[in-house]
Predicted model as a PDB file, atoms N, CA, C, CB and O in Angstrom, pLDDT in the B-factor column:
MODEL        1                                                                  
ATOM      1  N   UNK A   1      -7.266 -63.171  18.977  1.00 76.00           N  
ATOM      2  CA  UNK A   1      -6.980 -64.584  18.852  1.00 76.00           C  
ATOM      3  C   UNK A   1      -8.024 -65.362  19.652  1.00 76.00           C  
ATOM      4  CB  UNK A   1      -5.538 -64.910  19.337  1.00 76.00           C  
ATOM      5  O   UNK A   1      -7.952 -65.383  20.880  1.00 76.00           O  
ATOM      6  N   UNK A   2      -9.207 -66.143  18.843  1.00 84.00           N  
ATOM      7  CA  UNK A   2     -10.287 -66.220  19.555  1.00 84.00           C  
ATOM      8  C   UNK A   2     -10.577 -67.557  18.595  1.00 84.00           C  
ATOM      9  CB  UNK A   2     -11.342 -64.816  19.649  1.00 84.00           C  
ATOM     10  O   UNK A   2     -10.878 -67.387  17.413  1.00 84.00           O  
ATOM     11  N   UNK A   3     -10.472 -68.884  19.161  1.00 90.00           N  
ATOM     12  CA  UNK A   3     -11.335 -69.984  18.360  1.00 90.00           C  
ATOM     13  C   UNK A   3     -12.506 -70.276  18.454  1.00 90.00           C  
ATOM     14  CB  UNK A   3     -10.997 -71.044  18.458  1.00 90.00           C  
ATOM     15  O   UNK A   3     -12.957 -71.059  17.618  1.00 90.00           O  
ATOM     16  N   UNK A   4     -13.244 -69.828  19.336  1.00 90.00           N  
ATOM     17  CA  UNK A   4     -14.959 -69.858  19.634  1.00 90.00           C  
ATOM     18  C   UNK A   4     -15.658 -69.055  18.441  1.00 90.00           C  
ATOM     19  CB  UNK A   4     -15.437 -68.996  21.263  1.00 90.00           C  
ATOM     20  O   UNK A   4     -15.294 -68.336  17.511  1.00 90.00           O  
ATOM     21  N   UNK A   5     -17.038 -69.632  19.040  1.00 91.00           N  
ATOM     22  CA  UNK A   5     -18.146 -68.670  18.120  1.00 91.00           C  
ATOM     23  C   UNK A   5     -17.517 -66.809  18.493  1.00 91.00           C  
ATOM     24  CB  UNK A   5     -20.323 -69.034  18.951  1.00 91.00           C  
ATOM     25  O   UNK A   5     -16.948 -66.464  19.528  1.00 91.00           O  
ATOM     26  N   UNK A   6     -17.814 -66.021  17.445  1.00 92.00           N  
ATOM     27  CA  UNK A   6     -17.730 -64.313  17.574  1.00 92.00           C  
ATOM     28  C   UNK A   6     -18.976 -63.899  17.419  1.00 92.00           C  
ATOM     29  CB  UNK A   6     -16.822 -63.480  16.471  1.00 92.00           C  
ATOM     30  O   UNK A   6     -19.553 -64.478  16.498  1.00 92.00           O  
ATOM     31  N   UNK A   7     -19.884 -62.747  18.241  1.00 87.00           N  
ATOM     32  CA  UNK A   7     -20.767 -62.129  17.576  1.00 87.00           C  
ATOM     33  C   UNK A   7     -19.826 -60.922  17.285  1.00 87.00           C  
ATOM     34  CB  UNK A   7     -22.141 -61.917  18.315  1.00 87.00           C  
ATOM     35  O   UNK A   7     -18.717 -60.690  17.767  1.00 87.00           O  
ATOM     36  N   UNK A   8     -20.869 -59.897  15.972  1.00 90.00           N  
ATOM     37  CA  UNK A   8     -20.494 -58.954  15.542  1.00 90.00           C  
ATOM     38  C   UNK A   8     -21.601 -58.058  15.990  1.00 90.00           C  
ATOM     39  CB  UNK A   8     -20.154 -59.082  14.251  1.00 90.00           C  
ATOM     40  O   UNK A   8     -22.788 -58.236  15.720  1.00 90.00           O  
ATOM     41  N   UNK A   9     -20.858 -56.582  17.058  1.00 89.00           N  
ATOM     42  CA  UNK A   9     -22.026 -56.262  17.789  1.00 89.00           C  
ATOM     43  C   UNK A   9     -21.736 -54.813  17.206  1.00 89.00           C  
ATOM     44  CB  UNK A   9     -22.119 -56.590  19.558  1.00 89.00           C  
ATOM     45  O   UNK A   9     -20.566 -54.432  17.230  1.00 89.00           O  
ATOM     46  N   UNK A  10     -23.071 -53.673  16.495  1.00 89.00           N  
ATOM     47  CA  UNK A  10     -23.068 -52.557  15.924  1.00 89.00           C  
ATOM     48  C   UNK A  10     -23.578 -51.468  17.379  1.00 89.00           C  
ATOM     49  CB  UNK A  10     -24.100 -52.678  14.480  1.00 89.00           C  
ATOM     50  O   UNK A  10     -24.768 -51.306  17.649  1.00 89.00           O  
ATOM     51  N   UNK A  11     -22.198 -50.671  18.360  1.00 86.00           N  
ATOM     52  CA  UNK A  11     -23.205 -50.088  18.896  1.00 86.00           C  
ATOM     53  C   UNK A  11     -23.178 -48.460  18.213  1.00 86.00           C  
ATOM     54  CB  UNK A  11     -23.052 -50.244  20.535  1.00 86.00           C  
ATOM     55  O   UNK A  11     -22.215 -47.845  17.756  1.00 86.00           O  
ATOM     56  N   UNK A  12     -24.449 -48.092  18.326  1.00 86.00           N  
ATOM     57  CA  UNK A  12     -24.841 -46.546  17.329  1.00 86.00           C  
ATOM     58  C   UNK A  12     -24.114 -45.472  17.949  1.00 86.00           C  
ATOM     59  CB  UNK A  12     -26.638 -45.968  17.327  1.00 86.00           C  
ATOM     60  O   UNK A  12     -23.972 -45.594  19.165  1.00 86.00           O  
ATOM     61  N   UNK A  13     -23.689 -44.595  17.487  1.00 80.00           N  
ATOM     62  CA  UNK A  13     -22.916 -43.041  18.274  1.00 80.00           C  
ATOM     63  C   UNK A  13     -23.808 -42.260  17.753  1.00 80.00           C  
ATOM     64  CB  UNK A  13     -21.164 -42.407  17.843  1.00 80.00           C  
ATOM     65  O   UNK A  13     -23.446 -41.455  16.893  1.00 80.00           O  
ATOM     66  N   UNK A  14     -24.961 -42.317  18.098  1.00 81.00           N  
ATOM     67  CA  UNK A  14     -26.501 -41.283  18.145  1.00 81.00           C  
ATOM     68  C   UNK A  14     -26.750 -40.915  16.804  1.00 81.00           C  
ATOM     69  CB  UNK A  14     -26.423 -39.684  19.076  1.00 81.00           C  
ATOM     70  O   UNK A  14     -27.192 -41.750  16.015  1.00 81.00           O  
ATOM     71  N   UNK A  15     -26.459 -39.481  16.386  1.00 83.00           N  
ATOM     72  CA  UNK A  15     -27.088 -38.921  15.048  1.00 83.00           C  
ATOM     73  C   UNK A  15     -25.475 -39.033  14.242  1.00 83.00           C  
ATOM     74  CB  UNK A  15     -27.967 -36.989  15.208  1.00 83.00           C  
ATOM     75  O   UNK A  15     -25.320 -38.747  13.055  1.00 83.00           O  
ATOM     76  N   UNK A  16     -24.153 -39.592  15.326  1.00 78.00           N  
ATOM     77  CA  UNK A  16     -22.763 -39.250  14.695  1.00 78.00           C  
ATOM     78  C   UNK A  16     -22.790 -40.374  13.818  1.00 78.00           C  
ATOM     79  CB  UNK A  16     -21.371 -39.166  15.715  1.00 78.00           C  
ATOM     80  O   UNK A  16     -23.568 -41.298  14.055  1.00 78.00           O  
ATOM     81  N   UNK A  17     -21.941 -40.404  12.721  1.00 80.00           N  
ATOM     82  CA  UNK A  17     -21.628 -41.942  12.129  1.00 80.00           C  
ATOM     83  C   UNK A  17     -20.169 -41.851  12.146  1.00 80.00           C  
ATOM     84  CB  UNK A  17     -22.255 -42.358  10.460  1.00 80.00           C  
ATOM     85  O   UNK A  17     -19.674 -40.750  11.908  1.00 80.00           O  
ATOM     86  N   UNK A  18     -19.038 -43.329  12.513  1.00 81.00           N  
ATOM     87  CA  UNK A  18     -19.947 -44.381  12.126  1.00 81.00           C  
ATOM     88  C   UNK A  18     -20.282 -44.689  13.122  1.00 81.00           C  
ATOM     89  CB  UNK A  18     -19.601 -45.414  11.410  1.00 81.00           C  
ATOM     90  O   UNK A  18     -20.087 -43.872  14.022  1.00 81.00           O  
ATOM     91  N   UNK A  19     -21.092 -46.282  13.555  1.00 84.00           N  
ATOM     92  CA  UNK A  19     -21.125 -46.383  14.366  1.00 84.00           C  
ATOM     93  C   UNK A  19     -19.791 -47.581  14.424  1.00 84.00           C  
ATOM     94  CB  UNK A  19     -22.428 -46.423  14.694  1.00 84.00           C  
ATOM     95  O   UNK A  19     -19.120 -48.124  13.546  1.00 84.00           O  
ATOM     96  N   UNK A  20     -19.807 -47.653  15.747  1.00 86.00           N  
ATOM     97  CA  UNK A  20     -18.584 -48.802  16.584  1.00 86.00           C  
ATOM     98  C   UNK A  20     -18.905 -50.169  16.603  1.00 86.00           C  
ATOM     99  CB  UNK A  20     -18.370 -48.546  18.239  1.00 86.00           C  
ATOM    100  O   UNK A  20     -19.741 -50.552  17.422  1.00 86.00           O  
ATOM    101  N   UNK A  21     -18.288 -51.101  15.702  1.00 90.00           N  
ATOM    102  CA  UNK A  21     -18.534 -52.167  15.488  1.00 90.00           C  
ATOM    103  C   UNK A  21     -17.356 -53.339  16.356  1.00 90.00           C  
ATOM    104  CB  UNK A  21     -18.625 -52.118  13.998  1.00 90.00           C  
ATOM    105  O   UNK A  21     -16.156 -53.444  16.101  1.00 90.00           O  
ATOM    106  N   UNK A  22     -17.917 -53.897  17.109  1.00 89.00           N  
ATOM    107  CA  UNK A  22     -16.742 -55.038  18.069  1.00 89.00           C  
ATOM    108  C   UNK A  22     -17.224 -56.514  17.783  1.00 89.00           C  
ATOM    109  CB  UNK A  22     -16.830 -54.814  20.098  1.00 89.00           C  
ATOM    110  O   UNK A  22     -18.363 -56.771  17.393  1.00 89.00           O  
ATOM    111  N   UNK A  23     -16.540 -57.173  17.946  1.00 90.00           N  
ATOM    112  CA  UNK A  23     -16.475 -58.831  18.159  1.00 90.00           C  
ATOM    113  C   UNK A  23     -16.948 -58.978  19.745  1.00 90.00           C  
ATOM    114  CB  UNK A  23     -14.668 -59.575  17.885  1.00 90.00           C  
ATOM    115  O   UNK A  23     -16.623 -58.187  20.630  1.00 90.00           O  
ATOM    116  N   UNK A  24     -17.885 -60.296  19.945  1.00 88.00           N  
ATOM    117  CA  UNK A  24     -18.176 -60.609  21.766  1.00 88.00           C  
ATOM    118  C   UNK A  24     -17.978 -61.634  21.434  1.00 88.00           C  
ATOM    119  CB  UNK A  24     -19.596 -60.388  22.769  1.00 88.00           C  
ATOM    120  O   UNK A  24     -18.369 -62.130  20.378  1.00 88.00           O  
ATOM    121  N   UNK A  25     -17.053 -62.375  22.630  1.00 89.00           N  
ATOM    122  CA  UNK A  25     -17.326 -63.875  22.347  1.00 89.00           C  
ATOM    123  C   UNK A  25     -18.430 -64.313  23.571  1.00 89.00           C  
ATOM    124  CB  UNK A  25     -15.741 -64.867  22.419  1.00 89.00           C  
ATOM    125  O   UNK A  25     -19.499 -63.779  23.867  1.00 89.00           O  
ATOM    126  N   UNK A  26     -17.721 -65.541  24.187  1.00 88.00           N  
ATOM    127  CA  UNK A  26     -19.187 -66.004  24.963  1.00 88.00           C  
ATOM    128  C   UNK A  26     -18.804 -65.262  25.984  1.00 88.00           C  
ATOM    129  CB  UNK A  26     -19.617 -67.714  25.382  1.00 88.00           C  
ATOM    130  O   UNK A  26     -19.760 -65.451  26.737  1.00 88.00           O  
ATOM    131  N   UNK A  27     -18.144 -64.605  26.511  1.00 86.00           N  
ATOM    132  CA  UNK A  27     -18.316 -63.459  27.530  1.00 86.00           C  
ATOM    133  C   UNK A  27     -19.281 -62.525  27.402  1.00 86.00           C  
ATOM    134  CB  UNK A  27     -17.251 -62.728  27.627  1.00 86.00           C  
ATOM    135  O   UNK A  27     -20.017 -62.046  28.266  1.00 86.00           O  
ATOM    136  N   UNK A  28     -19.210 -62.306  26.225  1.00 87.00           N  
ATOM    137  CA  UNK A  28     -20.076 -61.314  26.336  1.00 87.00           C  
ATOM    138  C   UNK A  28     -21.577 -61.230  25.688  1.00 87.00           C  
ATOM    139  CB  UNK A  28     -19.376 -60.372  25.924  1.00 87.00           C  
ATOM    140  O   UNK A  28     -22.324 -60.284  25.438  1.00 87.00           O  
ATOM    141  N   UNK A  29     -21.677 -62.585  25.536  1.00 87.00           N  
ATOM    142  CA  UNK A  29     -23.139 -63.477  25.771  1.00 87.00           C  
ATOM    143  C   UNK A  29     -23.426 -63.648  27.157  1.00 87.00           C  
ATOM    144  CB  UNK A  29     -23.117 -65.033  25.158  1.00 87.00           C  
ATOM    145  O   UNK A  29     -24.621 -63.487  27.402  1.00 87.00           O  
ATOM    146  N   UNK A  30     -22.825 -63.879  27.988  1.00 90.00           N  
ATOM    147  CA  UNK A  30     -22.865 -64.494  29.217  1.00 90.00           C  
ATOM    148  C   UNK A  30     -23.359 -63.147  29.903  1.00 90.00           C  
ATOM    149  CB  UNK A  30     -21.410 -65.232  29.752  1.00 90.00           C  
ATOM    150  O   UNK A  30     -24.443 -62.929  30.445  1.00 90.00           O  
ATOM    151  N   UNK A  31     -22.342 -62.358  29.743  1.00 92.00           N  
ATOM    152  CA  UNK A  31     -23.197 -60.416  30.717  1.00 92.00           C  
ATOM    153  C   UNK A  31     -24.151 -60.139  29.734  1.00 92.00           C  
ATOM    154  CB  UNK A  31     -21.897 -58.432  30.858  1.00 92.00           C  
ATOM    155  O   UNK A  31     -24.700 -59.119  30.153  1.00 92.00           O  
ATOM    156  N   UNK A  32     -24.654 -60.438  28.710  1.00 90.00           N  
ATOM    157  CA  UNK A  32     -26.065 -59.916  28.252  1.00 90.00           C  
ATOM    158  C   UNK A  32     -27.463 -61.022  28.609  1.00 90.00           C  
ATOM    159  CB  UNK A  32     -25.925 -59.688  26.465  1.00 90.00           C  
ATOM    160  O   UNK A  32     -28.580 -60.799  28.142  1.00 90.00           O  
ATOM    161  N   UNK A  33     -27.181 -62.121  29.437  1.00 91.00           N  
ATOM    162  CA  UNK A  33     -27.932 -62.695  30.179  1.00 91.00           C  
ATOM    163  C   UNK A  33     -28.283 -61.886  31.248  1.00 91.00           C  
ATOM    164  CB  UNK A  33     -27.460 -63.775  30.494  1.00 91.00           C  
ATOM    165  O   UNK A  33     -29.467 -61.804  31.574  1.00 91.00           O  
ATOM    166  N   UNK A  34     -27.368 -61.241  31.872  1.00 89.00           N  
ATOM    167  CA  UNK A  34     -28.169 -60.788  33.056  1.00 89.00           C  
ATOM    168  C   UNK A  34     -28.565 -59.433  32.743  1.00 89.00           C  
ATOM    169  CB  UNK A  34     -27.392 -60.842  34.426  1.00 89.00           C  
ATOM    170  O   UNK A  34     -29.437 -58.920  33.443  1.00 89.00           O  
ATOM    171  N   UNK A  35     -27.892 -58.580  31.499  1.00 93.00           N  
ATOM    172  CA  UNK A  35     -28.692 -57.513  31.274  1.00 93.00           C  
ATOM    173  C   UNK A  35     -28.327 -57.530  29.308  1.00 93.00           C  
ATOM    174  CB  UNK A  35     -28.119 -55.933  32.428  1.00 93.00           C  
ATOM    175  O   UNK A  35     -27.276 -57.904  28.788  1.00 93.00           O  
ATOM    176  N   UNK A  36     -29.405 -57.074  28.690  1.00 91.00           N  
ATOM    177  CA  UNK A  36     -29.489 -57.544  27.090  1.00 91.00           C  
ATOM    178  C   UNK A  36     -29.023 -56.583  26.614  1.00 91.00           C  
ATOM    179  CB  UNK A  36     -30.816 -57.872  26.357  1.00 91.00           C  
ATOM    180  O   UNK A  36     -29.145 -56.604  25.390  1.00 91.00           O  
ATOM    181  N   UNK A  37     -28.403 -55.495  27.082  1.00 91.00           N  
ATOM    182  CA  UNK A  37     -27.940 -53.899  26.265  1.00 91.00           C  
ATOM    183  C   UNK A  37     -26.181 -54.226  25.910  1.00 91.00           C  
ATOM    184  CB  UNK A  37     -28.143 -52.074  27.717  1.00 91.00           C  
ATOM    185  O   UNK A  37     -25.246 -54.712  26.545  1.00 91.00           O  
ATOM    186  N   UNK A  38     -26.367 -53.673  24.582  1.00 88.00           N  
ATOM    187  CA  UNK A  38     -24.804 -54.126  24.527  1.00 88.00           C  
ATOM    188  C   UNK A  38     -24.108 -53.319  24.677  1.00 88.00           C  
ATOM    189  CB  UNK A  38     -24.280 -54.660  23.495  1.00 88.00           C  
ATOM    190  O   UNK A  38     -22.921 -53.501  24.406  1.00 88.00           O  
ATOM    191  N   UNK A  39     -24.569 -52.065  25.182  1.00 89.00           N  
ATOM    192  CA  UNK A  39     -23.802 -51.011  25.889  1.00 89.00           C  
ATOM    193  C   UNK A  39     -23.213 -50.801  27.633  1.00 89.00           C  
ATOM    194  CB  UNK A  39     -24.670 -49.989  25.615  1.00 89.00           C  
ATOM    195  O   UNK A  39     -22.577 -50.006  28.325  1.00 89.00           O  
ATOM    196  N   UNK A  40     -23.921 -52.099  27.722  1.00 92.00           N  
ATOM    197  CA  UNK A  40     -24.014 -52.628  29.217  1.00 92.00           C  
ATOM    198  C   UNK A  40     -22.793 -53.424  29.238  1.00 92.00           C  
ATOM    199  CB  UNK A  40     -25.413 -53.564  29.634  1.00 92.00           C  
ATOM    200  O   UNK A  40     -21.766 -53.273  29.900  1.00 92.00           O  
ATOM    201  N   UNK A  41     -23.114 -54.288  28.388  1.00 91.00           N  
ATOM    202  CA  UNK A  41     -22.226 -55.653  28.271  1.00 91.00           C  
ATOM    203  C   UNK A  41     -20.791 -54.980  27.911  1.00 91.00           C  
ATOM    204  CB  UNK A  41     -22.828 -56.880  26.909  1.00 91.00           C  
ATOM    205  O   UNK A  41     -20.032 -55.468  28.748  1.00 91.00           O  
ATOM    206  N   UNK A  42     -20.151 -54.229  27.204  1.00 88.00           N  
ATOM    207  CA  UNK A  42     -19.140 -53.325  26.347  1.00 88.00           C  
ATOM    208  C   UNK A  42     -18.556 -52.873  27.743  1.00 88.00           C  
ATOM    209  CB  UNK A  42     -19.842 -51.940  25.147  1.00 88.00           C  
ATOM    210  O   UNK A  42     -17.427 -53.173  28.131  1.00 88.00           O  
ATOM    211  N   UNK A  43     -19.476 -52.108  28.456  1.00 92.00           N  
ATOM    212  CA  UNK A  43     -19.087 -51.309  29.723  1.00 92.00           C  
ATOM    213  C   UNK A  43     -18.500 -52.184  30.918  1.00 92.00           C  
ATOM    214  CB  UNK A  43     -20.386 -50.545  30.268  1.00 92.00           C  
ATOM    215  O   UNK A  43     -17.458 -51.900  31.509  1.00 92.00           O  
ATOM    216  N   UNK A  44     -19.288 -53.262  31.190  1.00 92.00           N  
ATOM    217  CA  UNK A  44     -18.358 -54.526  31.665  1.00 92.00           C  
ATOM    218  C   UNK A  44     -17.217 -54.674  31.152  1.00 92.00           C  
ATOM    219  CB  UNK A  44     -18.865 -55.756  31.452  1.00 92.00           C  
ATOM    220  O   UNK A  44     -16.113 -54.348  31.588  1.00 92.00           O  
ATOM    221  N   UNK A  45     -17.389 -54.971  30.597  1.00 89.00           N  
ATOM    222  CA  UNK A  45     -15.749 -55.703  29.504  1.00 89.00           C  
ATOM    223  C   UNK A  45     -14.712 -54.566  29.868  1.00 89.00           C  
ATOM    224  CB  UNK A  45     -15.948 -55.724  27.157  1.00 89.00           C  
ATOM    225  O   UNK A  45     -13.654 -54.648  30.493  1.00 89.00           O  
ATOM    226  N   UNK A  46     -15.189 -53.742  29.425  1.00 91.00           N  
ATOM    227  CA  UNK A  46     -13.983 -52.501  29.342  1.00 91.00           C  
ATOM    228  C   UNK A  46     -13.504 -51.823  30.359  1.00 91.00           C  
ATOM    229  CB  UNK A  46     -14.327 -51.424  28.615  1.00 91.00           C  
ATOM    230  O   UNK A  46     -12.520 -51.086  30.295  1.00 91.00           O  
ATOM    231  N   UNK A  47     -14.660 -52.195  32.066  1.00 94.00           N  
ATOM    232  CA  UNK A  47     -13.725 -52.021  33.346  1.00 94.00           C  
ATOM    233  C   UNK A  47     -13.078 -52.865  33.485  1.00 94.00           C  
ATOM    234  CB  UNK A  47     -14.186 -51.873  34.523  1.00 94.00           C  
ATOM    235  O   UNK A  47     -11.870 -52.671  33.619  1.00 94.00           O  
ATOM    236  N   UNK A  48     -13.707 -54.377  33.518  1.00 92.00           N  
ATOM    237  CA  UNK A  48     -12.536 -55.477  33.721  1.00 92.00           C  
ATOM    238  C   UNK A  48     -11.401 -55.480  33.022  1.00 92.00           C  
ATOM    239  CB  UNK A  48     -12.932 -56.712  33.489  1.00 92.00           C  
ATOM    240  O   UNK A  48     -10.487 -56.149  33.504  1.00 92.00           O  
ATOM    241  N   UNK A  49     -11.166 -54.813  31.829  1.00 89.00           N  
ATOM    242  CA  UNK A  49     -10.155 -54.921  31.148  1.00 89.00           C  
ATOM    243  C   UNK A  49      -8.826 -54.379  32.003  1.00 89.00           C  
ATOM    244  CB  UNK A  49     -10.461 -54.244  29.895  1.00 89.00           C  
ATOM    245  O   UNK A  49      -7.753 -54.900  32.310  1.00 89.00           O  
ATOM    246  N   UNK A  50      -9.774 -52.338  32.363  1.00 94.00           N  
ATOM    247  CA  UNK A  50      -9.387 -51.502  33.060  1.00 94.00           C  
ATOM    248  C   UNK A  50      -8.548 -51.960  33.990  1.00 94.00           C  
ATOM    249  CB  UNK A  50     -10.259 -50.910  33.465  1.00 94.00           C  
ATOM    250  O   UNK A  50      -7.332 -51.769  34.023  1.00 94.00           O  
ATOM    251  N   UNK A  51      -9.519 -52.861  35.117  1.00 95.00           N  
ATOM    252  CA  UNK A  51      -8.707 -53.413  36.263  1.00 95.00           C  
ATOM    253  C   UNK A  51      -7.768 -53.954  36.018  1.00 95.00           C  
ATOM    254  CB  UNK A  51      -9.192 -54.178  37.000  1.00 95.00           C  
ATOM    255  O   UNK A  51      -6.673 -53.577  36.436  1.00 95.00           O  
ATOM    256  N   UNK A  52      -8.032 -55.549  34.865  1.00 92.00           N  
ATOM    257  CA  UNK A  52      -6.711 -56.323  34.872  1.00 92.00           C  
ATOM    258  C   UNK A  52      -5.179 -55.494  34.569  1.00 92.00           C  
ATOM    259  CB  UNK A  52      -6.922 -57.451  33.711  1.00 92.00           C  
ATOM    260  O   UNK A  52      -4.022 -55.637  34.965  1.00 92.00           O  
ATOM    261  N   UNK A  53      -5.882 -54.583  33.658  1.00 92.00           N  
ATOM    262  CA  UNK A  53      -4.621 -53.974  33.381  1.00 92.00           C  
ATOM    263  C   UNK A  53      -3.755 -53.090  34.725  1.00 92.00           C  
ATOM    264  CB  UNK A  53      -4.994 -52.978  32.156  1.00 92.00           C  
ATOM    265  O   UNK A  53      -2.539 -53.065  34.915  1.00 92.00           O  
ATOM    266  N   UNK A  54      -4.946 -52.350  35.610  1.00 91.00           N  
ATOM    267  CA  UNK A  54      -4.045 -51.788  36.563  1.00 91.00           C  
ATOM    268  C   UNK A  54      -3.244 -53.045  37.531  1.00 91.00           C  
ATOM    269  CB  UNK A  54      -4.982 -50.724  37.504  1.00 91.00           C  
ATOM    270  O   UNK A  54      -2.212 -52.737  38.127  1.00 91.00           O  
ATOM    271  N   UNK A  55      -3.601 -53.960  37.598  1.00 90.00           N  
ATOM    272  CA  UNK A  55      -3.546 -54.878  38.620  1.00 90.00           C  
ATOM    273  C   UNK A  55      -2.377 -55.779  38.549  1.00 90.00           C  
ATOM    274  CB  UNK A  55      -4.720 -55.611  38.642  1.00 90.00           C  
ATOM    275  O   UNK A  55      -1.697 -56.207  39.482  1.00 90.00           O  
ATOM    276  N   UNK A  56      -2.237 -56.038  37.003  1.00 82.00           N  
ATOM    277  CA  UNK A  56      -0.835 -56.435  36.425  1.00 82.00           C  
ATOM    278  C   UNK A  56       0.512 -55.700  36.415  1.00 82.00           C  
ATOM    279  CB  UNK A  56      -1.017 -56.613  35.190  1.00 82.00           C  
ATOM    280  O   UNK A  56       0.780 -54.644  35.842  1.00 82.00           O  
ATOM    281  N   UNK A  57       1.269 -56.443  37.137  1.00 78.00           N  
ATOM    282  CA  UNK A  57       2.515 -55.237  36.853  1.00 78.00           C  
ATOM    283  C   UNK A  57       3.182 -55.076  35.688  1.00 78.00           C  
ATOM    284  CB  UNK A  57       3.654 -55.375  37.673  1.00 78.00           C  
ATOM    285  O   UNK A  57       2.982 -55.708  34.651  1.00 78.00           O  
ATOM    286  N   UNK A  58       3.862 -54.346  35.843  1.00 71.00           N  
ATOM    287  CA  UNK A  58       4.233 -53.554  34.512  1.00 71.00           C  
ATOM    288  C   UNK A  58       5.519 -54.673  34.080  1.00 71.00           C  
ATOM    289  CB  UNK A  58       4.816 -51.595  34.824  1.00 71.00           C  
ATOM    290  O   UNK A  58       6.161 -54.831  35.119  1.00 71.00           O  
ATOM    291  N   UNK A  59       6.077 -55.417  33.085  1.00 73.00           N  
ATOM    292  CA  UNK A  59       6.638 -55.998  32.845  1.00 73.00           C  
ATOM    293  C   UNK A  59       8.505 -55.252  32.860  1.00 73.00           C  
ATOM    294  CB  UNK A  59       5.848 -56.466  31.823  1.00 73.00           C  
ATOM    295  O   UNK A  59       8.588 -54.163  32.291  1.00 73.00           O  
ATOM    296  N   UNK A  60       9.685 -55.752  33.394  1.00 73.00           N  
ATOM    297  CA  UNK A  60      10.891 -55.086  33.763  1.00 73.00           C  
ATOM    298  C   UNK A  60      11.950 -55.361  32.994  1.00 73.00           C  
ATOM    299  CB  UNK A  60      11.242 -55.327  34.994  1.00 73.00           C  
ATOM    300  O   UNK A  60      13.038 -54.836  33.231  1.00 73.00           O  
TER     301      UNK A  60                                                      
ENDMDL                                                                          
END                                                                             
């Protein structure tokens, strides 16, 4: 659920197919400013996710 611009980002799984195709919004424009790999940017995203999720409690 995203009303902003989406990129559509293809990253490759080497000689495997397919490859892994995701949506970035401006987050993840914003971490490919300071580094342009979108395997970089993906890897961000997906600790912060990591954290928020440990960090949130578990709903009762």
């Amino acid at each position: 659920d995203h009303d902003g611009p989406l990129a559509v980002i293809e990253l490759q799984n080497g000689p495997h197919k397919p490859a892994t195709v995701r949506l970035g919004t401006e987050n993840f424009w914003a971490i490919t400013r300071y580094n342009w790999s979108a395997y970089y940017a993906m890897a961000v995203i997906e600790l912060g996710q990591a954290v928020r999720a440990r960090r949130t409690p578990a709903p009762r």
